[in-house]
C-alpha positions in Angstrom: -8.4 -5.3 9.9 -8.5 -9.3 10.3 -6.5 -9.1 13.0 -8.2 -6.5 14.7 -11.5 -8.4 14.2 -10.0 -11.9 15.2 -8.4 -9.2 18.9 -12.6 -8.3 18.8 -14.1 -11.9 18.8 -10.8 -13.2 21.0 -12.1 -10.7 24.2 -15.5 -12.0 23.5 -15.1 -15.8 23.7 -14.1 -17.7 26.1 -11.1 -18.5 24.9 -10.5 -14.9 25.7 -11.2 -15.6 29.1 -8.6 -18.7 29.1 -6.0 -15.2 27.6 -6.7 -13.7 30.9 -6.6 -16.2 33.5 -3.4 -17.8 32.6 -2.3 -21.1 33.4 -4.3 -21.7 36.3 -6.9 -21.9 34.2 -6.0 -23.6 31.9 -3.3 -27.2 30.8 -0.3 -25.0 30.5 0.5 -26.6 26.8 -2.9 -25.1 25.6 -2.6 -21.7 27.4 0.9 -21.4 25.9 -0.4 -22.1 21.9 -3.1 -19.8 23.3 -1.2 -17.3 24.2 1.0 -17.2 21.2 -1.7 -17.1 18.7 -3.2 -14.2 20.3 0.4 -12.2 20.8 0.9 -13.1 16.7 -2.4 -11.4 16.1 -2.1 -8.6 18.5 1.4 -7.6 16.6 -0.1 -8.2 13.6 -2.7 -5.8 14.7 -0.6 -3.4 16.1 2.8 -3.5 15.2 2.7 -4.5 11.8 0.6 -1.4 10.1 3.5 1.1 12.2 6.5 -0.9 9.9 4.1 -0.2 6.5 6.7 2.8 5.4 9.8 -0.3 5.2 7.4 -3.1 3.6 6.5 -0.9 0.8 9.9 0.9 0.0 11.2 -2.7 0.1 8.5 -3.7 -2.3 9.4 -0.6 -4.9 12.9 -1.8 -4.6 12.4 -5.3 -5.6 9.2 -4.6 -7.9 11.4 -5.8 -10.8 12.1 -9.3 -9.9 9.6 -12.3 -10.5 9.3 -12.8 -6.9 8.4 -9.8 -5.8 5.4 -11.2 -3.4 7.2 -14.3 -1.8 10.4 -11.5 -1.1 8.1 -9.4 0.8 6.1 -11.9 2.2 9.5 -13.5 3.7 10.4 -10.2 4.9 7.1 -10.1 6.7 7.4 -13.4 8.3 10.7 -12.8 9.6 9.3 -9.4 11.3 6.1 -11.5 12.7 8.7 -14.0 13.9 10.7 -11.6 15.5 7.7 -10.4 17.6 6.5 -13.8 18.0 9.6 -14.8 19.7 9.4 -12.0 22.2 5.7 -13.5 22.6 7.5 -16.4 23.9 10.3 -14.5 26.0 7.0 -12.8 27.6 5.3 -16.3 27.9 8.1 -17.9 29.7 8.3 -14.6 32.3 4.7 -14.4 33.0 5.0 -18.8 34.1 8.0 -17.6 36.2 6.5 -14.9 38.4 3.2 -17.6 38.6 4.9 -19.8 39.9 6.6 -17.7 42.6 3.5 -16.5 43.4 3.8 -12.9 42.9 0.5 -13.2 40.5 -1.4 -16.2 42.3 -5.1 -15.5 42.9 -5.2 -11.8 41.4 -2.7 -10.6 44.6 -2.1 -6.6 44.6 -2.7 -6.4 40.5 -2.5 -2.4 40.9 0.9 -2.9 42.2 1.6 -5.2 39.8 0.2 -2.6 36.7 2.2 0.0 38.9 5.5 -1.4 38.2 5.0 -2.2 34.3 4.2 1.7 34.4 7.2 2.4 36.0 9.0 0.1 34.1 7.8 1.6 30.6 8.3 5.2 31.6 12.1 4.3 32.8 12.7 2.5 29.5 11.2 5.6 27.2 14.1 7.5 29.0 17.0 5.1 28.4 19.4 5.4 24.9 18.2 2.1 23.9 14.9 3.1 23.2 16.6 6.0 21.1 18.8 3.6 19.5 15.9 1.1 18.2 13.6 3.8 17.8 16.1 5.3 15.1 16.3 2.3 13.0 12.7 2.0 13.1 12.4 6.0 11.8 15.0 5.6 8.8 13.1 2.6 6.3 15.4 3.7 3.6 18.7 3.9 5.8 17.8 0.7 7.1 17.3 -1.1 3.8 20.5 0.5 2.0 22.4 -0.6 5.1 21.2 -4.2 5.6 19.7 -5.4 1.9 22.4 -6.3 -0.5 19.7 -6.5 -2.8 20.1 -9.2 -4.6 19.2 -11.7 -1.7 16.7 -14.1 -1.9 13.8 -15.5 0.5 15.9 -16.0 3.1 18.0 -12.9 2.9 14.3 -10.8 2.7 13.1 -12.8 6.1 17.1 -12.2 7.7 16.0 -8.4 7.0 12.7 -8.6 8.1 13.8 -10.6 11.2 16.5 -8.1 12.0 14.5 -5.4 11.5 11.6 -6.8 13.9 14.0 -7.1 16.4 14.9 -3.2 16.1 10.9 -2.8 16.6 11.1 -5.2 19.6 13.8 -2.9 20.9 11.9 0.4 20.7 8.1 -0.9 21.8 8.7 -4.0 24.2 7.8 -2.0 27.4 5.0 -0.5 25.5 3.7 -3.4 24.4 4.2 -5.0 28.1 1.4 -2.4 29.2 -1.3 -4.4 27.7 -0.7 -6.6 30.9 -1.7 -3.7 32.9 -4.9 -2.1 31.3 -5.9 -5.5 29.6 -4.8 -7.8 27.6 -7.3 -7.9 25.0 -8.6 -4.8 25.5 -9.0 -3.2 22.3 -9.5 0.3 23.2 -6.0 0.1 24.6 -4.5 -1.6 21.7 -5.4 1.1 19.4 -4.4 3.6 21.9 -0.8 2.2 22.2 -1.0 0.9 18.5 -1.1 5.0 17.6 1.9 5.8 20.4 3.9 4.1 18.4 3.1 5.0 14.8 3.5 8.3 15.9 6.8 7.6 17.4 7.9 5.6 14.6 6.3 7.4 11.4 5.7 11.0 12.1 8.5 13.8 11.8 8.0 14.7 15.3 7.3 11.1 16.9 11.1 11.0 18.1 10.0 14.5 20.6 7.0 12.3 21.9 9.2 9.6 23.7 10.5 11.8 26.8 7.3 13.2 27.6 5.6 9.9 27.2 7.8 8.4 29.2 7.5 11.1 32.2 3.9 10.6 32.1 4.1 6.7 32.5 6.6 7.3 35.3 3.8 9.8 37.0 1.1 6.8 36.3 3.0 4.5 37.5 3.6 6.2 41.0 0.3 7.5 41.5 -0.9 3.5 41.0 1.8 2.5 43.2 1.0 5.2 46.1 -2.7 4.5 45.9 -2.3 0.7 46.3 -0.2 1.3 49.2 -2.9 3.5 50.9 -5.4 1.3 50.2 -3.5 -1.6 51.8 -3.2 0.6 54.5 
C-alpha cells in the first residue's frame, strides 16, 4: 500500500513528469536513478503482492529457525533485484531507440503503443510464457525443487532471485505495456497488477493467457491500422 501511494504522489509531482519525458528532459544520470526508483516501486506495487502464495509458504517452512525474518527478507530482495535488473535491461532499451530517434519529440506514439500491443499479445502465445508462468503457479514445487532448506541469507536471496527471474519470464511484455497506456498511470497498474495474479494465483489463471493474448494482438492492430489512416 506504500508503494501504491509513493506510484500516487510519483504521477503527481513533477518528478513524475521527469518519468515521462525521459532523458530529454532531464541529465540522463538523474533520469536513470529516476527511473529505477520508480520501476522498484511499481514491482513492488505490482508484482510483489502476485508472488505472496511463495513468500509465505517459504516463511511456514523456515518458521523454526532464529532467522526466520532476515531469510525471507533476503528472499524478497533477491525477487526485487531480479525485477530491478530488468528495470535496467528496459532503461538501457528505451536510451537506445532515443537515440535513434524512433521516440524523439513524441513521433507516431500510437504506433509505437501499437507494436508493444502486438508484441505482448505474440508473447502470451509463445511456450515461454507457459514455461515461466508454470513456475510461478507451483510455490510449493518450486521451493521443494530449488530450497535445500538448510541455506542461509544468501541461499534465501539465490531463490528469491531465481524465482523473480521466472516472474520476469511470464509478465515482462505485460509489464512493457505500461509504456503504452502510461507509465504511472495507476488505473493501469492495478488493471495489469490483477492480469497477472489471476494468471499466476487462480486455478484457472493458466486458461486466461491465450485469450488475453488474442485480445492484445486485436488492440494492437486496430492501434496500428488507425495510426496509419490517420497519417493518411
Amino acid at each position: 500500500m506504500l508503494a501504491w501511494a509513493a506510484l500516487w504522489r510519483l504521477d503527481h509531482s513533477a518528478v513524475g513528469g521527469h518519468w515521462h519525458h525521459g532523458t530529454g528532459a532531464t541529465a540522463g544520470w538523474l533520469f536513470a536513478v529516476l527511473f529505477l526508483a520508480g520501476w522498484l516501486l511499481m514491482s513492488v506495487a505490482m508484482m510483489l503482492p502476485t508472488s505472496v502464495p511463495l513468500v509465505a509458504l517459504f516463511s511456514r517452512m523456515v518458521s523454526r529457525r532464529a532467522e526466520r525474518s532476515a531469510l525471507v527478507a533476503s528472499l524478497l530482495g533477491g525477487y526485487l533485484s531480479a525485477w530491478l535488473g530488468f528495470g535496467g535491461i528496459v532503461l538501457a532499451l528505451l536510451s537506445g531507440v532515443e537515440r535513434a530517434g524512433a521516440m524523439a519529440g513524441g513521433s507516431r506514439p500510437h504506433l509505437w503503443s501499437a507494436g508493444l500491443f502486438l508484441l505482448a499479445g505474440a508473447f502470451q502465445l509463445s511456450p515461454l510464457k507457459y514455461a515461466c508462468l508454470d513456475q510461478c503457479r507451483t510455490p510449493f514445487g518450486f521451493l521443494t525443487s530449488h530450497w535445500a532448506g538448510r541455506g542461509g541469507l544468501v541461499s534465501a536471496f539465490r531463490l528469491g532471485w531465481r524465482h523473480g527471474w521466472f516472474c520476469v519470464g511470464c509478465c515482462w511484455a505485460l509489464m512493457l505495456l505500461m509504456f503504452a497506456v502510461g507509465v504511472t498511470n495507476l488505473g493501469w497498474m492495478l488493471v495489469l497488477a490483477l492480469i497477472m495474479a489471476l494468471e499466476k494465483n487462480a486455478s484457472w489463471g493458466r486458461r486466461l493467457s491465450r485469450p488475453l493474448g488474442l485480445l492484445l494482438l486485436a488492440a494492437g492492430i486496430g492501434l496500428g491500422v488507425g495510426n496509419l489512416l490517420t497519417a493518411v
